[in-house]
C-alpha positions as CSV (number, residue, x, y, z in Angstrom):
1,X,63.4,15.3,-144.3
2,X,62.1,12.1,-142.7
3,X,63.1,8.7,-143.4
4,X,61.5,5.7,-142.8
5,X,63.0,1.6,-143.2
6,X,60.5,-0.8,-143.8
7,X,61.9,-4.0,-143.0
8,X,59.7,-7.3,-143.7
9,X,61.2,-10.5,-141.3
10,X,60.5,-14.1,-141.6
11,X,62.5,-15.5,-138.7
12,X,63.7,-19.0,-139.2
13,X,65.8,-19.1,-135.7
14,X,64.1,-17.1,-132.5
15,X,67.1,-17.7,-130.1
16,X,70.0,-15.9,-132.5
17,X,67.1,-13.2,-133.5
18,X,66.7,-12.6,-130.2
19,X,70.6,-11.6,-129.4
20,X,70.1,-9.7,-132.9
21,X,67.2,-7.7,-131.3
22,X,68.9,-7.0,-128.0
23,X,72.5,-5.5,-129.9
24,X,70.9,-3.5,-132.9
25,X,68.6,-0.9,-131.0
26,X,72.0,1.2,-129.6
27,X,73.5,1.0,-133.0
28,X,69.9,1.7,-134.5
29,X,69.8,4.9,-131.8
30,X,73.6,5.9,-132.8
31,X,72.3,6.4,-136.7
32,X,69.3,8.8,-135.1
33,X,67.2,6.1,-135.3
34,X,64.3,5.3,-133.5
35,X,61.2,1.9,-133.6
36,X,58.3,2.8,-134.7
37,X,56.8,-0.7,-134.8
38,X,58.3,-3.6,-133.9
39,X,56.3,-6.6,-135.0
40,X,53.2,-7.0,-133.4
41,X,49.6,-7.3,-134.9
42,X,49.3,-6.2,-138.8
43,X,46.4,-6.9,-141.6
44,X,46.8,-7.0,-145.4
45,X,44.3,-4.6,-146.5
46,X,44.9,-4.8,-150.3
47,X,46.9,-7.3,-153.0
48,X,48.8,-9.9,-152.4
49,X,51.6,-9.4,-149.7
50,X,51.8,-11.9,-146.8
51,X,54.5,-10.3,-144.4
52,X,55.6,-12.0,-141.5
53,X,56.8,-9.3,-139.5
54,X,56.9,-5.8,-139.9
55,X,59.5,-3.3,-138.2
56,X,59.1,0.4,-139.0
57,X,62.4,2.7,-138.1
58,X,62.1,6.7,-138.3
59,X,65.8,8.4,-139.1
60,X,66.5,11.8,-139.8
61,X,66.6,11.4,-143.5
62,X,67.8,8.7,-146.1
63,X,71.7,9.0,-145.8
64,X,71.1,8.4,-141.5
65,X,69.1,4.9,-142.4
66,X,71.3,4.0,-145.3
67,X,74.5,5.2,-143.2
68,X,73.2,2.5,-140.4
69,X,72.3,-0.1,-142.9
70,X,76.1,-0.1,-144.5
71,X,78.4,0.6,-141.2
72,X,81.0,-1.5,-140.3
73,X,79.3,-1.2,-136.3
74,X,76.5,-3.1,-138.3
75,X,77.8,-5.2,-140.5
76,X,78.4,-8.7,-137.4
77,X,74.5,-7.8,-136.1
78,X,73.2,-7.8,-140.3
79,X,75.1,-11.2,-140.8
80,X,73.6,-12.7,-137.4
81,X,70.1,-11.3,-138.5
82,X,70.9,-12.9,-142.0
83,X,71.8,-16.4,-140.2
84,X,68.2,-17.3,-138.4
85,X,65.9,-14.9,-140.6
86,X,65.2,-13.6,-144.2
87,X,63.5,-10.3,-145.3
88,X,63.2,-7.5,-147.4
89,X,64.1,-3.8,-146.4
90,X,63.4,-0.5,-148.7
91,X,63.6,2.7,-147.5
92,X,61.3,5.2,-148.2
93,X,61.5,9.6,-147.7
94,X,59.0,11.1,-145.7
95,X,56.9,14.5,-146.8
């Protein structure tokens, strides 16, 4: 079944994000992962969320995202992201 990360970015350093960007998509791809969204325009329709940016990834199922999300082939690009950005990340099973 279907998998989707939700990841919510506030980027405090563009120039770092931007190496981030460029290195996780064929570690994101490896996991059988694949951008749905990748910031772009979004609108609060309801309550009290303010995100800054919004990427959506589709995987194969939870253990693919959470498999990516824990590697060691990761693990330099997450602490890079974490140096010039915070966020939140859930992920959530499809129907």
């Amino acid at each position: 079944m279907s998998a989707y990360l939700i990841y919510d970015v506030d980027i405090h350093d563009p120039a770092p994000y931007g190496e981030f960007m460029e290195k996780v998509k064929p570690i994101v791809e490896a996991f059988g992962g694949r951008y749905l969204a990748r910031g772009g325009r979004h609108e609060v329709l309801e309550g009290t969320w303010e995100p800054s940016r919004l990427v959506l990834f589709e995987f194969p199922d939870m253990d693919a995202a959470r498999k990516l999300f824990t590697s060691d082939d990761y693990a330099p690009l997450k602490e890079l992201r974490q140096s010039c950005s915070t966020g939140h990340a859930v992920i959530v099973e499809g129907i």
